[in-house]
C-alpha positions in Angstrom: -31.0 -26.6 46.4 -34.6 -26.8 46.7 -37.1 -24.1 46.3 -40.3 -24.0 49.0 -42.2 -21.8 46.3 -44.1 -24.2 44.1 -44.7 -20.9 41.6 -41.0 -20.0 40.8 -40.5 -22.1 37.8 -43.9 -20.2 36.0 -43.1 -16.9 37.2 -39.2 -17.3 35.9 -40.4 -19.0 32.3 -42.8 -16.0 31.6 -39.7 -13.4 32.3 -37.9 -15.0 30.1 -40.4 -15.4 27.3 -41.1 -11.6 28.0 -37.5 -10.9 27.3 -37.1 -12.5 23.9 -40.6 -11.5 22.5 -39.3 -7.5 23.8 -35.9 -8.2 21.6 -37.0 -8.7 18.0 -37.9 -4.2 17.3 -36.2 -3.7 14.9 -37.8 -3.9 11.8 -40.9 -5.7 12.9 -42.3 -8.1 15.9 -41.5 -11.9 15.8 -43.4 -13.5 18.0 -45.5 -17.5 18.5 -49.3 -17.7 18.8 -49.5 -21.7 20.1 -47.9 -23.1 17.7 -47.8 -20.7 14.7 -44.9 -17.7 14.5 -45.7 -14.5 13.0 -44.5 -11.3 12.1 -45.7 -8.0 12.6 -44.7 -4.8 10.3 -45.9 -1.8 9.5 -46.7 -0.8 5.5 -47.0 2.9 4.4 -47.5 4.2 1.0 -49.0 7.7 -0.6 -50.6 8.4 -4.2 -50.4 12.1 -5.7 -53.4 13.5 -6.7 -55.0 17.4 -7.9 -57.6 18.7 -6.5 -60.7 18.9 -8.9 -63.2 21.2 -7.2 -63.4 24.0 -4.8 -65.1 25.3 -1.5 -65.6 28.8 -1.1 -67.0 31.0 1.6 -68.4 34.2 0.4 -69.5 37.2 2.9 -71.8 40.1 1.6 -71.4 43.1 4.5 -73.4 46.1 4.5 -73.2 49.0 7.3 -75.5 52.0 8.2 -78.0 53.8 10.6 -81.2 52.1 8.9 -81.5 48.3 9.8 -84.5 47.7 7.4 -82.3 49.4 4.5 -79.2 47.1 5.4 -81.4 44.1 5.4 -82.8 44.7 2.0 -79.5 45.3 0.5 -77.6 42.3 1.8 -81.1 40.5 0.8 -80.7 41.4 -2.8 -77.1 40.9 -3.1 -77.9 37.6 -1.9 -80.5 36.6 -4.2 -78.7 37.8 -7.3 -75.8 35.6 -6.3 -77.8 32.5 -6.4 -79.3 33.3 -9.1 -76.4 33.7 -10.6 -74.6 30.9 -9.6 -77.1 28.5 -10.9 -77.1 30.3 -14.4 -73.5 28.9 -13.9 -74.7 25.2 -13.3 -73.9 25.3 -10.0 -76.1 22.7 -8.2 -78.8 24.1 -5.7 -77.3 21.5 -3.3 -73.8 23.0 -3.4 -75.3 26.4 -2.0 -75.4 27.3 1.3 -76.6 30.4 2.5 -76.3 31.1 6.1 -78.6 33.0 8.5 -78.4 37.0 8.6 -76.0 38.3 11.2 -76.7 41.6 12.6 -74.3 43.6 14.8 -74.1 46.8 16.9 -71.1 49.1 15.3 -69.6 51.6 18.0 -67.3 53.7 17.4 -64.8 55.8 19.6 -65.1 60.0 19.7 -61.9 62.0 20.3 -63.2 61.9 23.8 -62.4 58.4 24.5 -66.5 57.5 24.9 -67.6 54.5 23.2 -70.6 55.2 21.2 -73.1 53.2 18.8 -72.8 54.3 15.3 -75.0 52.0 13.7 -75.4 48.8 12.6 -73.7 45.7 10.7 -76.2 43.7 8.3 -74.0 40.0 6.9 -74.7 36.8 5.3 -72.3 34.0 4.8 -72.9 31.6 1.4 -70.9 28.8 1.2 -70.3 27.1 -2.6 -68.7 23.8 -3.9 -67.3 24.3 -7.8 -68.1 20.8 -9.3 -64.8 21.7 -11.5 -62.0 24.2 -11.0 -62.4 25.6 -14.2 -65.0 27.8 -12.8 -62.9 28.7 -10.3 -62.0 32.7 -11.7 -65.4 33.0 -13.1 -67.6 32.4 -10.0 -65.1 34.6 -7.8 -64.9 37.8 -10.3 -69.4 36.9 -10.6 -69.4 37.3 -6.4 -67.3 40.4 -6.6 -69.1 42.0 -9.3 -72.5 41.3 -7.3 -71.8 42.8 -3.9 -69.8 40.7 -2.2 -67.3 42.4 -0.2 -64.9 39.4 1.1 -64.1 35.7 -0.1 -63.2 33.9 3.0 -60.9 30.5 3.0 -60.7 28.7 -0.6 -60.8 24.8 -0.1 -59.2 22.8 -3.1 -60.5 19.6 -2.5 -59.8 15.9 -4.4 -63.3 14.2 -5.8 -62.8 10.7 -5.7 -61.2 10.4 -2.4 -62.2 6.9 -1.5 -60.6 5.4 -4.5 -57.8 7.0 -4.4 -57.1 6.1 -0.4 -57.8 2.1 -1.6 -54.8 2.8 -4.2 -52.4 4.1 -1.1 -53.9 1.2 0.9 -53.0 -1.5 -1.7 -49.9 -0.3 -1.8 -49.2 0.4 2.1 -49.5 -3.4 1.8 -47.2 -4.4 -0.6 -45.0 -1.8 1.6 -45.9 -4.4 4.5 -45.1 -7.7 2.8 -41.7 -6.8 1.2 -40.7 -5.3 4.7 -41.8 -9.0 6.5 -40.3 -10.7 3.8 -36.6 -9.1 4.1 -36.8 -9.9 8.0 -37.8 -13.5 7.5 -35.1 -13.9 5.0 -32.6 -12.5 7.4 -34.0 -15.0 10.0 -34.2 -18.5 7.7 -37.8 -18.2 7.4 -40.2 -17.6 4.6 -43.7 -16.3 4.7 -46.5 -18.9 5.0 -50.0 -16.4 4.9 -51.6 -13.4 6.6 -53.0 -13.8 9.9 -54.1 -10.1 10.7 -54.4 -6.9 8.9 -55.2 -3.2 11.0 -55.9 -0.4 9.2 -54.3 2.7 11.1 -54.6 5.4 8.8 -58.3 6.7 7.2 -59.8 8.2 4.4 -59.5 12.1 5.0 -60.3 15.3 2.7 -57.5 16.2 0.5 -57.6 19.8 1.7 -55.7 23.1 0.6 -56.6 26.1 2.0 -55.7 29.7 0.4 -55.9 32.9 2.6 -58.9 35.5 2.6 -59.3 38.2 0.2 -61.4 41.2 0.2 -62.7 42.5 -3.0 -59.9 44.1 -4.1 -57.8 41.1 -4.4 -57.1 38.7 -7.2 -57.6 34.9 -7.5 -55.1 33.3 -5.7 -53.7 30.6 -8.0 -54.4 27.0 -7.8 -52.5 24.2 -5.9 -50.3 22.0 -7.2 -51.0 17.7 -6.3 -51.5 17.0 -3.0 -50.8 13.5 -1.2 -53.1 10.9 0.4 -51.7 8.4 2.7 -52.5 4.9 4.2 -50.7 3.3 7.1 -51.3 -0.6 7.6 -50.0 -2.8 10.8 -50.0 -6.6 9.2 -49.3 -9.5 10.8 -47.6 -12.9 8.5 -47.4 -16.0 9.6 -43.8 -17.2 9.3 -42.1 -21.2 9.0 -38.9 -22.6 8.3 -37.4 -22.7 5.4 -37.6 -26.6 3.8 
C-alpha cells in the first residue's frame, strides 16, 4: 500500500529516533552526534573546610531629648572603636562604618495618645577578623566601648576559590567513574571528553550565629562546613575491540 505523503517516512524516522534517545535516563544520556556516541552524566563531590575569619555587625544606640548630645556620644563611641580595633591589627579596609541613623521615639501615655519622647541616635560598623582567634577579644573590646548590640556573626572560609577547584576535581572523577560503569554495562569503553558544564559555583562558606545584646556571651564557633561542585560531562563512547 502506497502512501500519497512524500514526508511520512522523515516524520516516522525522527519519532522513532526521539523514542530511543528519551530511553537511556537512567544513570546518564547515551546518545550519537553524526557519527560519534556519547554519554552524558552528572559528577558531584564536597570538600570539608573551617571557617578562618569572621564578619560582625556592631550597633552603638543612644536615646534622649538632646539630639546634639546623642550625636556626640554615639560619635565618640565610634571613634574609640576604631581606634581600638586597629590597635588590634585590624585592617582599615575591613572597617565599615555606616551613616548616622536618627529616629523619632514615641511613646504611649496611659491615655492611649501617642506622643514623641525623644529621639534615637545609631551607627552600624561592620568588621572582618582576619583570624578567629580574635574572635572573643574584639567582641568583649565593642562591649566594653559602648556598643549596645552585636548583630549576625558570619564565619566565613578564606580561600574559597581553591577549595571549590578541589570539589570541582573531584565532581569530575565523580563524572567519569559514573560514565564508565554505564558503558561497561553497555559493551563500550570511554574514548575522550567531548563537553564539560560547570553547574554549580563558587559561593561564601557562610555560618551565621544569632544577635546578642550586650549582655550576652560569645556564641561559640562553628564546626567545618561543606563546599560543593556539580559538573554535567559529556564522554565520547566506542565499542569495545
Amino acid at each position: 500500500m502506497k502512501h500519497s505523503d512524500p514526508f511520512w517516512k522523515p516524520t516516522l524516522l525522527l519519532t522513532v529516533g526521539l523514542a530511543l534517545l528519551m530511553s537511556f535516563t537512567a544513570y546518564g544520556q547515551t546518545f550519537d552526534r553524526g557519527q560519534q556516541s556519547g554519554i552524558s552524566v552528572t559528577g558531584a563531590a564536597s570538600v570539608s573546610a573551617v571557617p578562618d575569619q569572621a564578619s560582625i555587625s556592631f550597633a552603638i544606640e543612644q536615646r534622649g531629648n538632646k539630639l546634639s548630645a546623642l550625636k556626640t556620644q554615639v560619635d565618640q563611641y565610634t571613634t574609640r572603636l576604631i581606634d581600638d580595633l586597629l590597635d588590634h591589627d585590624i585592617p582599615r579596609d575591613n572597617i565599615q562604618s555606616f551613616q548616622l541613623s536618627i529616629y523619632p521615639q514615641y511613646e504611649t501615655d496611659n491615655d492611649g495618645k501617642r506622643e514623641q519622647r525623644g529621639f534615637i541616635v545609631s551607627r552600624n560598623i561592620d568588621v572582618t577578623l582576619p583570624s578567629l582567634a580574635l574572635y572573643d577579644q574584639i567582641i568583649d573590646l565593642a562591649i566594653a566601648q559602648g556598643v549596645t548590640r552585636v548583630g549576625q556573626v558570619r564565619f566565613e572560609v578564606s580561600d574559597q576559590q581553591q577549595l571549590y577547584q578541589q570539589a570541582l576535581q573531584k565532581a569530575f572523577e565523580n563524572a567519569r567513574n559514573k560514565a564508565e560503569f554505564i558503558a561497561t554495562t553497555a559493551g563500550l569503553e570511554i574514548v575522550s571528553v567531548m563537553s564539560v558544564q560547570e553547574q554549580s559555583m563558587a559561593r561564601p562558606v557562610m555560618f551565621e550565629m544569632a544577635a546578642m545584646d550586650s549582655r550576652s556571651k560569645s556564641p561559640s564557633l562553628p564546626g567545618a562546613q561543606e563546599i560543593e561542585a556539580r559538573l554535567n560531562v559529556v564522554f565520547s563512547v566506542a565499542a569495545k575491540n
